[in-house]
C-alpha positions as CSV (number, residue, x, y, z in Angstrom):
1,X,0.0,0.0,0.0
2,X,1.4,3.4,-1.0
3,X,1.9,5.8,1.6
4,X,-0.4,9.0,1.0
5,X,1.7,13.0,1.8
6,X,-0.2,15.6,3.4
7,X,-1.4,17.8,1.0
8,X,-1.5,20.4,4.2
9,X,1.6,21.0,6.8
10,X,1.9,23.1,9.4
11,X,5.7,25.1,9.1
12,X,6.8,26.1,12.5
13,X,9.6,28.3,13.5
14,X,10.7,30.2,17.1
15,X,12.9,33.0,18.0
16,X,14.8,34.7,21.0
17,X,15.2,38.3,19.9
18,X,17.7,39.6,22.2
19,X,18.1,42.8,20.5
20,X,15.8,45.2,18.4
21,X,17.5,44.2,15.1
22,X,18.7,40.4,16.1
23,X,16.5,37.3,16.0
24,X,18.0,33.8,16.4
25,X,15.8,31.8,15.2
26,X,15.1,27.7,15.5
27,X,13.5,25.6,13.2
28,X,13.0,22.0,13.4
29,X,16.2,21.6,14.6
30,X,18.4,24.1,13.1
31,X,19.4,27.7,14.0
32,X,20.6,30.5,12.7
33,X,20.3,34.3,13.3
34,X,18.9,37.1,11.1
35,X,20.2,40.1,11.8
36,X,21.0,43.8,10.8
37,X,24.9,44.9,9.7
38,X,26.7,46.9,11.8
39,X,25.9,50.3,10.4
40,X,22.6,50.1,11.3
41,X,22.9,49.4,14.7
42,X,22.8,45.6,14.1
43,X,25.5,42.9,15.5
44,X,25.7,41.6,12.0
45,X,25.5,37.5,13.5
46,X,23.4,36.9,9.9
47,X,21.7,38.0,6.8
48,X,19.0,40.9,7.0
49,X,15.0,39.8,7.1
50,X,14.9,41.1,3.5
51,X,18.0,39.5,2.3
52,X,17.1,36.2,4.0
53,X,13.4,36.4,1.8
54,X,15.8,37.1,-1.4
55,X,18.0,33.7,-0.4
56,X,14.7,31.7,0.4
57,X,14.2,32.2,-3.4
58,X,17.3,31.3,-4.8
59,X,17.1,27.8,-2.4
60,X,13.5,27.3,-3.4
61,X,14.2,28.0,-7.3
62,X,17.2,25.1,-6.6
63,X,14.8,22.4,-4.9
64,X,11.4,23.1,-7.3
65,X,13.9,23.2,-9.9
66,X,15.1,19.8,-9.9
67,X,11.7,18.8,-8.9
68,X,10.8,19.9,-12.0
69,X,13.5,18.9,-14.1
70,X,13.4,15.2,-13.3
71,X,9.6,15.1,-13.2
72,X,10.4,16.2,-17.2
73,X,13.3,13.6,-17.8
74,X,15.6,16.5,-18.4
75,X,19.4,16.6,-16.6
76,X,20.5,20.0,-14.9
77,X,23.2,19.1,-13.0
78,X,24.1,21.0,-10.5
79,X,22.9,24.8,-10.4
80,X,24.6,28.2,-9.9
81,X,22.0,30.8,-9.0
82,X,22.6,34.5,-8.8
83,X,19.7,37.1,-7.7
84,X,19.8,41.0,-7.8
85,X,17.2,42.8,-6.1
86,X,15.8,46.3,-6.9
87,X,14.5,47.3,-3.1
88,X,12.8,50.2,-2.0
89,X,13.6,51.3,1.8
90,X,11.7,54.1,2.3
91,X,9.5,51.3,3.9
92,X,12.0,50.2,6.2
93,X,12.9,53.7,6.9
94,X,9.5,54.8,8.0
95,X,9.8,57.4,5.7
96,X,6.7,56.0,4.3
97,X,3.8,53.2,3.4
98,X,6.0,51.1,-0.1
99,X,3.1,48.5,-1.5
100,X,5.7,47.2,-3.8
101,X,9.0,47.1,-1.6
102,X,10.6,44.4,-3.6
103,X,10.7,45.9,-7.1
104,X,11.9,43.4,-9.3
105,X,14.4,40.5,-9.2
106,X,16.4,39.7,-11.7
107,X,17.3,35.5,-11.3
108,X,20.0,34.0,-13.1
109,X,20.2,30.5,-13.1
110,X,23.2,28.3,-14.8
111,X,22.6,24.6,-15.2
112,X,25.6,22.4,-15.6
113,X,23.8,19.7,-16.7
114,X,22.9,18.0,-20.0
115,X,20.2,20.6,-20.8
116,X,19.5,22.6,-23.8
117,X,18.4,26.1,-23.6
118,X,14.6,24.6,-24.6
119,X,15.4,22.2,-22.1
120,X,16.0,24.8,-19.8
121,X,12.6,27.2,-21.3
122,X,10.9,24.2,-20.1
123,X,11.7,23.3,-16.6
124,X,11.6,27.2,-16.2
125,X,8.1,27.5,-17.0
126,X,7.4,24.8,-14.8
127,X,9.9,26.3,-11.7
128,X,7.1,29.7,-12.3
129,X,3.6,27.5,-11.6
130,X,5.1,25.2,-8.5
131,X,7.7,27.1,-6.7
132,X,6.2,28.8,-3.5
133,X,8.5,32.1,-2.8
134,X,8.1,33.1,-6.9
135,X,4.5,32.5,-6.6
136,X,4.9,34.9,-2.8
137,X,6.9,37.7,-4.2
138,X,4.8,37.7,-8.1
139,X,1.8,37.7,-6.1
140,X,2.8,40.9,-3.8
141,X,3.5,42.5,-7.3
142,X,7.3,42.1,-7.1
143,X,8.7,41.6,-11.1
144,X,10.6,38.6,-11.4
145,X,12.9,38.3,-14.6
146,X,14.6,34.7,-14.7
147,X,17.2,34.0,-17.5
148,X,17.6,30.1,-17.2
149,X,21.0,29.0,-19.6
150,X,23.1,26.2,-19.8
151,X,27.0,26.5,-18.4
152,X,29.3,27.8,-21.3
């Protein structure tokens, strides 16, 4: 008898904040701080909140990626993913109310794999309709331009 998966989990996470700008935080059971740099009055023990949301999208676009890639038979090896991130702080600042605050992302991702740039086209479309954080940021009206190629 085949084992049946949730379609429905519960993601759990806890924090000591011991300063304003420091949280360490646990999850199952792994911790890590996220944490402002120094110049803004931070002890710089991790990446910022808004960094850490733009690093939750490289790791997802990795793991939906070969999700998707070997659902479609197609080889990507092992990935290099870059992201740059046009941010707007005047949210952060207080300065004032940003509805977009994450602009646009520009994702490069460089498969050293077997694939073809179709190849690639492919499991990108696919990464788009099943990965969670691109589905988070395109819904709060971030742009996200992803350029998929193989390794040169």
């Amino acid at each position: 008898m085949a084992i049946r998966m949730k379609t429905e989990v519960m993601l759990r996470a806890e924090a000591q904040c011991p300063s304003h700008s420091r949280s360490d935080i646990a999850i199952r059971d792994l911790e890590f701080s996220i944490d402002e740099p120094l110049e803004r009055g931070g002890t710089n023990a991790g990446p910022t909140p808004t960094d850490t949301a733009l690093a939750a999208l490289i790791g997802c676009t990795n793991v939906i990626g070969h999700k998707c890639a070997d659902s479609l038979g197609i080889d990507i090896g092992h990935l290099e993913i870059s992201a740059k991130c046009t941010f707007d702080r005047r949210g952060v600042t207080l300065e004032e109310e940003i509805d977009i605050p994450f602009r646009k992302i520009e994702l490069s991702v460089t498969s050293h794999g077997g694939a073809t740039q179709e190849d690639l086209e492919r499991v990108a479309a696919e990464v788009k309709k099943f990965c969670p954080l691109s589905k988070l940021f395109t819904a709060a009206g971030t742009e996200i331009e992803e350029i998929w190629q193989p390794a040169r």
